[in-house]
C-alpha atoms as a printed R data frame, in Angstrom:
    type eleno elety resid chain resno       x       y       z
1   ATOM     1    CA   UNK     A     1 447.997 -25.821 159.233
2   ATOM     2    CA   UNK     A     2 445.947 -23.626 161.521
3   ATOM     3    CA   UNK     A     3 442.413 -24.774 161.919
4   ATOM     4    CA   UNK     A     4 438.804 -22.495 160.827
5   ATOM     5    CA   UNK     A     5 435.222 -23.456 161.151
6   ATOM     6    CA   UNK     A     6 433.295 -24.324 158.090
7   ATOM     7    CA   UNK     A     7 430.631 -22.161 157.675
8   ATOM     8    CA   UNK     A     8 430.351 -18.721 159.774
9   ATOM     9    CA   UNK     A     9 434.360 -17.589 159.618
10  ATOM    10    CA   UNK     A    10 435.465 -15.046 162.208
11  ATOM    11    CA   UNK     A    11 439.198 -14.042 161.590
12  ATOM    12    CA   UNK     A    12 440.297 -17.639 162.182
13  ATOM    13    CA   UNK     A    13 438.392 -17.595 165.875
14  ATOM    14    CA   UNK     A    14 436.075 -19.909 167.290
15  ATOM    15    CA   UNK     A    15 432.505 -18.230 166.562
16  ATOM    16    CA   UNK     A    16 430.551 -16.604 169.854
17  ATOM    17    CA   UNK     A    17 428.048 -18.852 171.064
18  ATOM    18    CA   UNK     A    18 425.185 -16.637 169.967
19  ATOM    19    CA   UNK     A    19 422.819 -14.767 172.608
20  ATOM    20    CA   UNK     A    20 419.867 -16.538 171.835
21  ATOM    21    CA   UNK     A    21 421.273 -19.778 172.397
22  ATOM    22    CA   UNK     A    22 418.555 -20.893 174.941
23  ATOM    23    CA   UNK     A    23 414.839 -19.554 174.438
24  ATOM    24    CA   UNK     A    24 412.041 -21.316 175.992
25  ATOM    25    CA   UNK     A    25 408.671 -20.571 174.102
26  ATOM    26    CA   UNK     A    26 405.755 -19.987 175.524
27  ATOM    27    CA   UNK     A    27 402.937 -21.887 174.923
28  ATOM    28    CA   UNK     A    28 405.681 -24.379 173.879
29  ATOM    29    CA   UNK     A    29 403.123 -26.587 171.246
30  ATOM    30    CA   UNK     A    30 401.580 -23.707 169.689
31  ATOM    31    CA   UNK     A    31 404.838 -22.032 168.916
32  ATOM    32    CA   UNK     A    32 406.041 -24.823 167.053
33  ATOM    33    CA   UNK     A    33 402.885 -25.414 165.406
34  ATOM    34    CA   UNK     A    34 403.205 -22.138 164.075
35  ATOM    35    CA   UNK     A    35 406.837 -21.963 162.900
36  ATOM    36    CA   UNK     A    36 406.032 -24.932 161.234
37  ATOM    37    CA   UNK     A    37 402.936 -23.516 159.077
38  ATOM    38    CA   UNK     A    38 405.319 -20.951 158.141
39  ATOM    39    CA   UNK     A    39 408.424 -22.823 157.337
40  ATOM    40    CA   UNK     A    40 405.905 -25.654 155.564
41  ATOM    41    CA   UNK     A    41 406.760 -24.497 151.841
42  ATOM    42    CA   UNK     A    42 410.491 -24.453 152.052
43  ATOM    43    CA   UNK     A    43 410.890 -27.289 154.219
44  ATOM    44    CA   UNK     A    44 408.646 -29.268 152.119
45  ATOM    45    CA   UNK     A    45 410.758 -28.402 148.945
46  ATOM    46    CA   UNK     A    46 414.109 -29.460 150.521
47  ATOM    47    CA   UNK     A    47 413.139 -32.295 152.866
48  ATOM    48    CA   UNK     A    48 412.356 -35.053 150.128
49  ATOM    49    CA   UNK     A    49 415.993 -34.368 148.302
50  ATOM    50    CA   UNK     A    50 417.782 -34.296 152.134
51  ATOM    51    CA   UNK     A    51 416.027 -37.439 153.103
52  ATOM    52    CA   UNK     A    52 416.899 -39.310 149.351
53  ATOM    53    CA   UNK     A    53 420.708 -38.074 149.426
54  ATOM    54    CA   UNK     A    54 423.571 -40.138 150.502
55  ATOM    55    CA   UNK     A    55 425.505 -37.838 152.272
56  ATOM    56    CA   UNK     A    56 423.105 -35.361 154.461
57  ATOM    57    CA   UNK     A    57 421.919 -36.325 158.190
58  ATOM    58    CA   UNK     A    58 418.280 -36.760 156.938
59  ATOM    59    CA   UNK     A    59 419.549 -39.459 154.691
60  ATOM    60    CA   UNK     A    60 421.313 -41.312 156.812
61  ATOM    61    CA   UNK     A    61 418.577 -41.381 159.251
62  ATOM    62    CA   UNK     A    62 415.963 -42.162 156.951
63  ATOM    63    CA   UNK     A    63 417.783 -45.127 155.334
64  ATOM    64    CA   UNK     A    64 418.961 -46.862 158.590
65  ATOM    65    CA   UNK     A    65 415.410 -45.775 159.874
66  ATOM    66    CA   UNK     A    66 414.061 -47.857 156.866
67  ATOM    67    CA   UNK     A    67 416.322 -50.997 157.749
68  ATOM    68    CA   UNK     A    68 415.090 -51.003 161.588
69  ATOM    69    CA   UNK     A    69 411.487 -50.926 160.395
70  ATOM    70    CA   UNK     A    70 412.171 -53.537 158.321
71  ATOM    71    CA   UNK     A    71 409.070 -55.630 156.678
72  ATOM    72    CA   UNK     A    72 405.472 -53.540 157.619
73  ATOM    73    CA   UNK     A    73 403.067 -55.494 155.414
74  ATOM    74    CA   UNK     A    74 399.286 -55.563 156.880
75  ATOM    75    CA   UNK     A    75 401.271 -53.749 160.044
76  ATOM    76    CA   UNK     A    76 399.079 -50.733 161.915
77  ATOM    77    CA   UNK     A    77 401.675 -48.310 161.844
78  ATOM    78    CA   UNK     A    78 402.219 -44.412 163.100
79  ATOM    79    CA   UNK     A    79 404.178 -41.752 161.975
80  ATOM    80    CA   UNK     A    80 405.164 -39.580 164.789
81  ATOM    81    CA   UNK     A    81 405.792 -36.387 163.164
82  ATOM    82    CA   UNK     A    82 405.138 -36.747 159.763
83  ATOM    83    CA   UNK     A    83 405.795 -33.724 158.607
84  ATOM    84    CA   UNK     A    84 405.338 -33.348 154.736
85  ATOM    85    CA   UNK     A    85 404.776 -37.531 154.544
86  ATOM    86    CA   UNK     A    86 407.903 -39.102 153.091
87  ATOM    87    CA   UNK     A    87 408.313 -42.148 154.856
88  ATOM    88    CA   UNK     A    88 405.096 -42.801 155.428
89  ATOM    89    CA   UNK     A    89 404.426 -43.160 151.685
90  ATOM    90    CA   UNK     A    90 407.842 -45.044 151.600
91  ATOM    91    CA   UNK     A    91 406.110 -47.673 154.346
92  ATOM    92    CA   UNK     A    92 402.409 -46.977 152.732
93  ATOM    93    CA   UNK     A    93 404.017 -48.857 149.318
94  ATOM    94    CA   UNK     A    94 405.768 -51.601 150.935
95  ATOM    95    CA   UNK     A    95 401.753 -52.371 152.752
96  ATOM    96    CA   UNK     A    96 401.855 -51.093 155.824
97  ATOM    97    CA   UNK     A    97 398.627 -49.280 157.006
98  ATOM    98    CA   UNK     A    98 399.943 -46.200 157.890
99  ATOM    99    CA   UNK     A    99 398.335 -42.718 159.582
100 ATOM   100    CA   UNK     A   100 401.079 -39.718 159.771
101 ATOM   101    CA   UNK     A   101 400.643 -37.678 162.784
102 ATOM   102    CA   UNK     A   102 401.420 -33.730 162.847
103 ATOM   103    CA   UNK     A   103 401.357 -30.827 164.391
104 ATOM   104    CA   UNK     A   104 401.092 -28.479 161.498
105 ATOM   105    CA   UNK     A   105 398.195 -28.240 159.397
106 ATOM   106    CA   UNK     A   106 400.139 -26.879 156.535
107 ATOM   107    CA   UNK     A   107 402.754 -29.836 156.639
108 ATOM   108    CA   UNK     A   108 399.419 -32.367 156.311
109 ATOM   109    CA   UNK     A   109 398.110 -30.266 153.500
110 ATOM   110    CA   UNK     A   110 401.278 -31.088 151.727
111 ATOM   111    CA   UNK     A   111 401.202 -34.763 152.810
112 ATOM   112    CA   UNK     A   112 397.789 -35.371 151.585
113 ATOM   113    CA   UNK     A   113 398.882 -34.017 148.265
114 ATOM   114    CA   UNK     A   114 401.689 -35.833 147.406
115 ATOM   115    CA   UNK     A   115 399.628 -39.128 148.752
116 ATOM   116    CA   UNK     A   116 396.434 -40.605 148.913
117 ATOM   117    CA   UNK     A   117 395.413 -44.433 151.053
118 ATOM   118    CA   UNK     A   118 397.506 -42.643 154.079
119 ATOM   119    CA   UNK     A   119 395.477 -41.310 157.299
120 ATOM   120    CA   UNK     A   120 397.041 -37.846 157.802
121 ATOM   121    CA   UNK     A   121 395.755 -36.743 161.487
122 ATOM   122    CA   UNK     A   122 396.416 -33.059 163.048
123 ATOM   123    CA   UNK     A   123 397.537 -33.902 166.467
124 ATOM   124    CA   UNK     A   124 399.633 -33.443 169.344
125 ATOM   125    CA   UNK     A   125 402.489 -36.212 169.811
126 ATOM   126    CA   UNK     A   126 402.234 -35.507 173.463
127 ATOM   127    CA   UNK     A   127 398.955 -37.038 174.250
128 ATOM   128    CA   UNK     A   128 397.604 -38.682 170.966
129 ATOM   129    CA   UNK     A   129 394.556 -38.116 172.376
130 ATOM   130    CA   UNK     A   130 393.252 -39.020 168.900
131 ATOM   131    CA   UNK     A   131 393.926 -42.569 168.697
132 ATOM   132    CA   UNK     A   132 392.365 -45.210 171.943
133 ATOM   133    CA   UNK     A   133 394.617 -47.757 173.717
134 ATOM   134    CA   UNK     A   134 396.413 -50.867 172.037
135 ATOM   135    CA   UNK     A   135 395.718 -49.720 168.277
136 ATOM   136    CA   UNK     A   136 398.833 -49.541 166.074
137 ATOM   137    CA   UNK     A   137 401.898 -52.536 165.960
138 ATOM   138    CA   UNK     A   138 404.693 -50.200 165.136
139 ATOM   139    CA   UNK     A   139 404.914 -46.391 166.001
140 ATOM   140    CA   UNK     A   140 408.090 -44.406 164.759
141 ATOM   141    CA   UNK     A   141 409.537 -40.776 164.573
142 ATOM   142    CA   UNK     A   142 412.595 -39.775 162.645
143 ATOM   143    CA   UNK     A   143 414.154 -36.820 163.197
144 ATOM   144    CA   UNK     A   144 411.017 -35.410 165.320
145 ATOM   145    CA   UNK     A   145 411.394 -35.972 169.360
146 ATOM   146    CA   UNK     A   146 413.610 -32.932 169.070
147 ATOM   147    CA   UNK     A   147 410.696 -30.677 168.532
148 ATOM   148    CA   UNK     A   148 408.765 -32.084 171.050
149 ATOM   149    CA   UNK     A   149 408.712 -30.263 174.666
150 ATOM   150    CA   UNK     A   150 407.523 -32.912 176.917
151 ATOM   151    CA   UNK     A   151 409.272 -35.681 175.990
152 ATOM   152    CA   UNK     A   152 407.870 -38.172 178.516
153 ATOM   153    CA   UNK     A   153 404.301 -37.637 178.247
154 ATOM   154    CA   UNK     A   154 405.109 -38.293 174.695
155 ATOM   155    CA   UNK     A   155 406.807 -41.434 175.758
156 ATOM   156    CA   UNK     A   156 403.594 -42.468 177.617
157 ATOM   157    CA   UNK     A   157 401.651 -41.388 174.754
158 ATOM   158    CA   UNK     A   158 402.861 -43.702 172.292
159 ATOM   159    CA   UNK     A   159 403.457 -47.103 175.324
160 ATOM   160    CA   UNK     A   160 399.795 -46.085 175.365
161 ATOM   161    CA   UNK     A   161 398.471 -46.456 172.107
162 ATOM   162    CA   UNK     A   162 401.002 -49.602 170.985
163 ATOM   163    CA   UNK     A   163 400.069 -52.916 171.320
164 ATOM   164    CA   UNK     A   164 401.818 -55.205 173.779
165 ATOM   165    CA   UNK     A   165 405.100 -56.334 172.836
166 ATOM   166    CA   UNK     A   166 405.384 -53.665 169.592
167 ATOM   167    CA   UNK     A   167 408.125 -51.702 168.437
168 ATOM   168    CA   UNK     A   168 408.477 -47.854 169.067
169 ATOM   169    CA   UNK     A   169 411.671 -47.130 166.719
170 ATOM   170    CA   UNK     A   170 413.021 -43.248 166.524
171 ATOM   171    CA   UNK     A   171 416.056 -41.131 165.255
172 ATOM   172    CA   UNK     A   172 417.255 -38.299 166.482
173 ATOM   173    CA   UNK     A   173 419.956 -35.271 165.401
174 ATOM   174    CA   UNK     A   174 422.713 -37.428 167.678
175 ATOM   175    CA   UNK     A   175 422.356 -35.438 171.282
176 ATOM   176    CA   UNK     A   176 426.374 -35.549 171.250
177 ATOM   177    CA   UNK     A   177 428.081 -35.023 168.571
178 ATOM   178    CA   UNK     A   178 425.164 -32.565 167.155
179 ATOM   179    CA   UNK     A   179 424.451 -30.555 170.291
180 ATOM   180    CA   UNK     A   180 423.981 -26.724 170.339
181 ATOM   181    CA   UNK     A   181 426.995 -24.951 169.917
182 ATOM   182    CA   UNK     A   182 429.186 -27.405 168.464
183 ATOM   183    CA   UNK     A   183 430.346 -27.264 165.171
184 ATOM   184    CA   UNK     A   184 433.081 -28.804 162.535
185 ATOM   185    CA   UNK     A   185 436.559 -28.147 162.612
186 ATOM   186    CA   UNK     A   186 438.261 -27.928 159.200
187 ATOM   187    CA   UNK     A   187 442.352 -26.786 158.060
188 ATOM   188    CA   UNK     A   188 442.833 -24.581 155.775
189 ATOM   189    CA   UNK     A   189 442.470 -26.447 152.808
190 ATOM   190    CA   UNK     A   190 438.626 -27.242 153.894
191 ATOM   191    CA   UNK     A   191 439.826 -30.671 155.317
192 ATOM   192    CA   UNK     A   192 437.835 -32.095 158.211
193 ATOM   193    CA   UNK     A   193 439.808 -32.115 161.379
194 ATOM   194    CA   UNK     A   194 437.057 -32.625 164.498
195 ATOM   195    CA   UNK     A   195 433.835 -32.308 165.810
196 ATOM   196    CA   UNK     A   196 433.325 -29.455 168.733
197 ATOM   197    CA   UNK     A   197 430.917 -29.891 171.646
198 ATOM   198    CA   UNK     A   198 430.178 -26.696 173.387
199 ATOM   199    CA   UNK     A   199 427.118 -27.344 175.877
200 ATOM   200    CA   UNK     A   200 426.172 -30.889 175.782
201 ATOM   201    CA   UNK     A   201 425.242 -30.786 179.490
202 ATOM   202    CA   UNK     A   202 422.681 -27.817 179.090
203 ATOM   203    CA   UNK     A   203 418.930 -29.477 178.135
204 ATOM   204    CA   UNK     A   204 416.613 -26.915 176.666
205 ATOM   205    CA   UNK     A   205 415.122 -24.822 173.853
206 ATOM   206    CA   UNK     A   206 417.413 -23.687 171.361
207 ATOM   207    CA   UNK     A   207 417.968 -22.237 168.213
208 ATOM   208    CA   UNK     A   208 421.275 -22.617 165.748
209 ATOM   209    CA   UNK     A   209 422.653 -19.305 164.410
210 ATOM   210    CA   UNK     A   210 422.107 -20.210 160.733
211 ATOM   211    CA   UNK     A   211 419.929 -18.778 158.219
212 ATOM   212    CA   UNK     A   212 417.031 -20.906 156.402
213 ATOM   213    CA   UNK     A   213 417.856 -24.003 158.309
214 ATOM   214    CA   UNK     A   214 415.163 -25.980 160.318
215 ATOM   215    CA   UNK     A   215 417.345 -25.301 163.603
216 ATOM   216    CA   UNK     A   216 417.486 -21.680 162.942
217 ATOM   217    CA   UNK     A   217 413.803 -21.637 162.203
218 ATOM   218    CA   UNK     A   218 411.978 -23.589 164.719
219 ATOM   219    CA   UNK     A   219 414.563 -24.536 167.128
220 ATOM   220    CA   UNK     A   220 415.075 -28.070 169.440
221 ATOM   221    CA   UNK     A   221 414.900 -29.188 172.233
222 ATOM   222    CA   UNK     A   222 418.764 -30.674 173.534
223 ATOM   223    CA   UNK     A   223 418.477 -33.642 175.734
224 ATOM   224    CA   UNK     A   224 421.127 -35.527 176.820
225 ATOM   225    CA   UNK     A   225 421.414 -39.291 175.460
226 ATOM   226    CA   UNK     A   226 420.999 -40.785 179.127
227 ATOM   227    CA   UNK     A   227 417.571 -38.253 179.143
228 ATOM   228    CA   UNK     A   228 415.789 -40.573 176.133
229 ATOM   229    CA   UNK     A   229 416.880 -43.174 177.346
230 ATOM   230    CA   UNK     A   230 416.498 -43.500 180.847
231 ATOM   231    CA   UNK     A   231 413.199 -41.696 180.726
232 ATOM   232    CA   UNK     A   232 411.862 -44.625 178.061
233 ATOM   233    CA   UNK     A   233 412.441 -47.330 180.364
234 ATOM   234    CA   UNK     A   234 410.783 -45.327 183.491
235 ATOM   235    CA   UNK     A   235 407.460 -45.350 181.202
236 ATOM   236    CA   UNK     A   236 407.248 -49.545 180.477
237 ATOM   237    CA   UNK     A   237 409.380 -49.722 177.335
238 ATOM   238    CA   UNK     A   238 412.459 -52.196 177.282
239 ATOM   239    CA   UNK     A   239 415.995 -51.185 175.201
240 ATOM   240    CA   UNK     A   240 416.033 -53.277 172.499
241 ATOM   241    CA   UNK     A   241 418.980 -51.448 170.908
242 ATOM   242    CA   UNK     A   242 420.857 -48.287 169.665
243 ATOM   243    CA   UNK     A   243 422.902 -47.933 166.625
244 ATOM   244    CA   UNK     A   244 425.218 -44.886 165.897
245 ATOM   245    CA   UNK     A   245 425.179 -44.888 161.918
246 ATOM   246    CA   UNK     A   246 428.020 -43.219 159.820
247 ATOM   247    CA   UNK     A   247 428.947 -42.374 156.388
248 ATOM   248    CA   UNK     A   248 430.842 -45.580 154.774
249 ATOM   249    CA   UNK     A   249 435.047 -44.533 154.473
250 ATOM   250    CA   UNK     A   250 435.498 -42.872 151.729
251 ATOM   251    CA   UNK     A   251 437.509 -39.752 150.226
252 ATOM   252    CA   UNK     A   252 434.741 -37.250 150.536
253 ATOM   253    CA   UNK     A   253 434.752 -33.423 148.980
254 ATOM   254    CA   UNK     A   254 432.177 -32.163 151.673
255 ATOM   255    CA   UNK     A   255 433.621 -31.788 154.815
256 ATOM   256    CA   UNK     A   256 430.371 -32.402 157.106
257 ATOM   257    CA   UNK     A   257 430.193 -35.869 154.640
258 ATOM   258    CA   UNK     A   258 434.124 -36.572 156.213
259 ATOM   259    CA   UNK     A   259 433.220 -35.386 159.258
260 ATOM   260    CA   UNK     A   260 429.734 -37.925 159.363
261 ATOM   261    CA   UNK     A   261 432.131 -40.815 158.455
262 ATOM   262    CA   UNK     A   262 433.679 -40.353 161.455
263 ATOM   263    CA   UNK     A   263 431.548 -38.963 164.014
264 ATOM   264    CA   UNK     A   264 427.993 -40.216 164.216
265 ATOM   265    CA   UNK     A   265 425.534 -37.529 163.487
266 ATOM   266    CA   UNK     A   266 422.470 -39.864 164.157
267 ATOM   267    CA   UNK     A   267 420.979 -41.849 166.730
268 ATOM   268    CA   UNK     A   268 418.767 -44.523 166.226
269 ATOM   269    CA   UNK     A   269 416.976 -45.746 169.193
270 ATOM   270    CA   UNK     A   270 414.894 -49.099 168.907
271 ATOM   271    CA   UNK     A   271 412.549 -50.258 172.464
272 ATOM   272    CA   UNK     A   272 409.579 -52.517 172.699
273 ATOM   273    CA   UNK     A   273 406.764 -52.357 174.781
274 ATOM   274    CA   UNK     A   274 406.487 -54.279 178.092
């Protein structure tokens, strides 16, 4: 059986890594704060279904996200990245005192909508300037360091404004398996047969070559796995653990659902505060 990609097809061939494969933005925050705004709409229509469903990379995230957190009754807690709020109302109605944190005004505007008793704040992750020292127990992000530029004065950020001995717990597109350029390797009959891994090496800006995705719209920024890590302990946090969640086995139609039972396409990264 001779192997295709699923999705873009190009006579059997491995698809071009496309020319805009690297682009760093200037002005960096404000250019994501303003792909945001203008993506808010559609990615607020799609992200409470992707985040609910069993089989997409926002689920799985969110759920093992969810278990990590586990019990945040009378907890101070932050949302890094809230975008359009669905965790943190997940969190608000199992009594934790939450605040969601964003960079785009539009996303909040949706948030406070679909919620009230949640403190929606329009900030920058990178300095929470917002928020004083020692002030919240627990402090996650899922699926949101990727959008971030400077990753470690977010790191210092949040050491900053957790209490001693809390939890900062985050997710992450796996840096791997999920890097730009890679893609999934089917037969002919549609059938999963690997994961490809073009540029893992190559940290920066980036956009995917899709249409309508988040990638394709505002981009990431690819770090390798030893990057978030290593640079989390040089700020005062301590490993507490990863975890590499996958679909359960099972005979899937999709084949990014066979390929996620196999491959992990999230990272979950759990540290404490020194």
């Amino acid at each position: 059986m001779s192997p295709q990609f699923c999705g873009v097809r190009k006579n059997n061939a491995w698809s071009p890594i496309p020319t805009n494969y690297y682009i760093y933005p200037p002005g960096g925050v404000l250019v994501a704060s303003a792909a945001y705004d203008a993506f808010a709409e559609q990615y607020a229509d799609r992200v409470p279904t992707d985040l609910d469903s069993s089989l997409t990379v926002e689920g799985l995230a969110t759920r093992h996200l969810l278990v990590a957190l586990g019990d945040v009754k009378g907890q101070d807690v932050l949302d890094l990245g809230c975008g359009e709020g669905h965790v943190a109302r997940r969190l608000a109605v199992s009594g934790g005192k939450v605040t969601g944190l964003d960079l785009s005004s539009e996303l909040l505007r949706i948030a406070r909508q679909r919620s009230s008793g949640i403190e929606y704040v329009c900030g920058d992750a990178q300095d929470l300037q917002s928020f004083r020292d020692s002030c919240f127990d627990l402090v996650y992000s899922n699926l949101a360091l990727m959008d971030i530029p400077d990753l470690v004065g977010t790191y210092r950020a949040v050491r900053r404004v957790l209490r001693p001995t809390r939890r900062f717990v985050f997710t992450l597109v796996h840096p791997c398996f999920c890097a730009p350029g890679g893609d999934v390797l089917t037969d002919e009959d549609g059938r999963f047969l690997a994961r490809t891994v073009a540029r893992y090496t190559e940290e920066g800006f980036w956009r995917s070559d899709g249409v309508g995705t988040v990638r394709s719209t505002v981009g990431a920024h690819h770090r390798r796995v030893s990057t978030y890590v290593n640079e989390l302990l040089a700020v005062g946090f301590n490993l507490r653990r990863l975890v590499e969640p996958t679909l359960p086995p099972a005979d899937y139609a999709r084949a990014s659902a066979q390929c996620y039972s196999k491959i992990p396409p999230v990272l979950l990264v759990e540290a404490v505060r020194d």
